[in-house]
N, C-alpha and C positions, 0 to 999 in steps of 0.2 A: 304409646299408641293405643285405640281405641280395640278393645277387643272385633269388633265389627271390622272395622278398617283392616287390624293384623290379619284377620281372618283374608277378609277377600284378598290382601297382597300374597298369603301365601296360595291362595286357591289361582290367580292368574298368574304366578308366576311356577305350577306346576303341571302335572300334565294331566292334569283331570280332565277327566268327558266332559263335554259341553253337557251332557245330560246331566252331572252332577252341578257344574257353573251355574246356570240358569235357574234354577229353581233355587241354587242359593241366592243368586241375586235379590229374587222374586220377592223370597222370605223376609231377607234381611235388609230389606231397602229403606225402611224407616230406621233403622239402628246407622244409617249410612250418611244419619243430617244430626247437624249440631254436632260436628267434630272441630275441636278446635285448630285451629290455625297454626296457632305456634307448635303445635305438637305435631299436624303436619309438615311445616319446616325443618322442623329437630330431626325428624326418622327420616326424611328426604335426603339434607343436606348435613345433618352434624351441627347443624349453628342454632343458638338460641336466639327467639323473640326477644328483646328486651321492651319493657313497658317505661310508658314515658313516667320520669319522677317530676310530681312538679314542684319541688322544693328542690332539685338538682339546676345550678346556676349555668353548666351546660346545655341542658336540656329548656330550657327558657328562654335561653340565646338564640337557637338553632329552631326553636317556633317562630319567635317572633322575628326571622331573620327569613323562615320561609312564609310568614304572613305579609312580610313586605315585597317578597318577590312577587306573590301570588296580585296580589294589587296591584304591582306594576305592569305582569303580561296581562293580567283583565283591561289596564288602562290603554297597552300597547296594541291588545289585539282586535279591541271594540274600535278603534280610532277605523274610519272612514277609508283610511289611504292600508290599512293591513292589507297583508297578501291571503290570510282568512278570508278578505271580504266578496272575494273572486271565486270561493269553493263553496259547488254547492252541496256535497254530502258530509255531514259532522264527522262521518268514521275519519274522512282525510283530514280535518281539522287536529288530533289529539297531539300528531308529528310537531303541530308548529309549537304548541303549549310545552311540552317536552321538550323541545330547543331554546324556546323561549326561556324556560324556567332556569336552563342550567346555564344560559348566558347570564340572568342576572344573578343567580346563587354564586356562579364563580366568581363574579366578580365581584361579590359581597366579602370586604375584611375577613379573616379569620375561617373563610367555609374554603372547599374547593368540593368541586359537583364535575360529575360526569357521568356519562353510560358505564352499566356495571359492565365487567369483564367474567365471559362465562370459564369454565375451570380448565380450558384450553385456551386462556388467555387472550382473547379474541372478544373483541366488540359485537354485541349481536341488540339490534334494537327490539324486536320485536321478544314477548313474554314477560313476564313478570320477573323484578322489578325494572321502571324505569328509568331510572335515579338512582344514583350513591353520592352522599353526601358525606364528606369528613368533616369535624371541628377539630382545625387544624391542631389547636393545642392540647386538647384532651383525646385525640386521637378516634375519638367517640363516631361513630359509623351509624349513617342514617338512613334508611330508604327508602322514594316517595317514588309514589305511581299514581300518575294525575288521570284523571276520569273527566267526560265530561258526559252531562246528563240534561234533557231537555225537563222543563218547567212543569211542576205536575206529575212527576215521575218517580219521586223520591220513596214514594213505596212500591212501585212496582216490582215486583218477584221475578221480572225476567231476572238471564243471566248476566251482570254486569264488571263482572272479577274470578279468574280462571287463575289458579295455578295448575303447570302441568310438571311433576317430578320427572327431571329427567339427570343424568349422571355428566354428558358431556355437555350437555346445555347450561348448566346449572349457574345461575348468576347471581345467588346468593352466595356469601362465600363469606361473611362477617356475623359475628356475635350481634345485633343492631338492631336498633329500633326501627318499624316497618311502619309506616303511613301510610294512607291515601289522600289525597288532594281533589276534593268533587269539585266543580265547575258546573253552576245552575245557568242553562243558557236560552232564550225565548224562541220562538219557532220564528227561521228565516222571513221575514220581510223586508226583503228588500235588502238583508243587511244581516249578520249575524251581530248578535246582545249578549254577552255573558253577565249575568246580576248579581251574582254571590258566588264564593267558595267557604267550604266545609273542609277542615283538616283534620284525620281520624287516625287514632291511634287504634294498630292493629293488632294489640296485644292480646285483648278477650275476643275476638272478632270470631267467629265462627262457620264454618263452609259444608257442604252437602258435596256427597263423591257424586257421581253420573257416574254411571258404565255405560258405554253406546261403543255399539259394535260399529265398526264403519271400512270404507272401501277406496280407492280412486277410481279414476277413468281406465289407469292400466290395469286394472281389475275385472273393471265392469266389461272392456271391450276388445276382450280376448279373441283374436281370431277363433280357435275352434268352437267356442261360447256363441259365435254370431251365426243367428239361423234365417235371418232376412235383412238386405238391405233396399235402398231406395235405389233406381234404375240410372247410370252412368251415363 
């Protein structure tokens, strides 16, 4: 773990003053990008990144077996008659690519694909990853998280990939090779377009912490906190 990273876990998980938090934030917030990924995983969960080998006969299978999948939901999901073609915000879109994906990975020879299981054994779709893929024979554990991104966007610095460490959520749970699956898709007319996918090994892959303080509504809108309302 990054000395920067160690630091801020043990400064929020103890009971120091926000006066001393905050200004360490302040300080250390460039020391808090370009932390690597897998090293995030490792101290999170215990489990290692594995990097893809491409001279491993596994590993070659299990691309090019999710390079045929990925072709096939772009074919199944750009068709006319998709239930994509009825939705019109992209956020709702990602659900079907995810379902898509693991109906044809499963039923691809030698793979078996499903949602991972968090460490209370339990299915939870939403966080990172979305996908576990085994090859059946080598036992070998994969896992893709498909993205999808409008045209033109491909360097934009927003934020488009969050992990969030958590203990009971936790859906990593394998030694395994971690991807992404981008989906380049054209601005709705009429129709949603997917034009390409990109499959990325997430081995050197690198992440920026955010600290952001944040609240709900059961927060904000505490009865003895309310000093005006609108007239009943």
């Amino acid at each position: 773990m990054t000395n920067a990273f160690f630091a801020f876990v043990l400064l929020a998980q103890s009971p120091a003053p926000v006066d001393q938090l905050i200004p360490w934030l302040l300080d250390e917030d460039r020391q808090l990008r370009g932390i690597p990924f897998s090293e995030v995983i490792h101290d999170a969960t215990g489990k290692r990144v594995l990097a893809v080998d491409k001279t491993n006969e596994v590993d070659q299978r299990v691309i090019k077996a999710i390079g045929a999948a990925c072709d096939e939901v772009v074919r199944r999901l750009n068709a006319p008659d998709s239930v994509i073609q009825k939705i019109g915000r992209i956020n709702e879109v990602s659900s079907h690519f995810e379902d898509a994906l693991r109906e044809v990975l499963n039923a691809t020879p030698g793979l078996s694909c499903d949602f991972p299981h968090t460490a209370d054994d339990k299915v939870q779709r939403s966080g990172y990853p979305d996908l576990r893929i085994v090859d059946l024979a080598s036992k070998r554990v994969f896992y893709l998280d498909p993205k999808l991104y409008a045209a033109g966007s491909r360097e934009s610095s927003f934020r488009t990939f969050y992990f969030e460490p958590k203990i009971a959520t936790n859906k990593v749970r394998d030694d395994a090779v971690h991807f992404v699956v981008g989906f380049e898709h054209e601005p709705k007319n009429g129709a949603w377009k997917f034009t390409r996918w990109d499959l990325v090994d997430l081995a050197q892959f690198k992440v920026k912490l955010k600290a952001e303080f944040q609240g709900g509504n059961r927060d904000l809108y505490r009865p003895e906190a309310i000093v005006g309302s609108s007239a009943k």
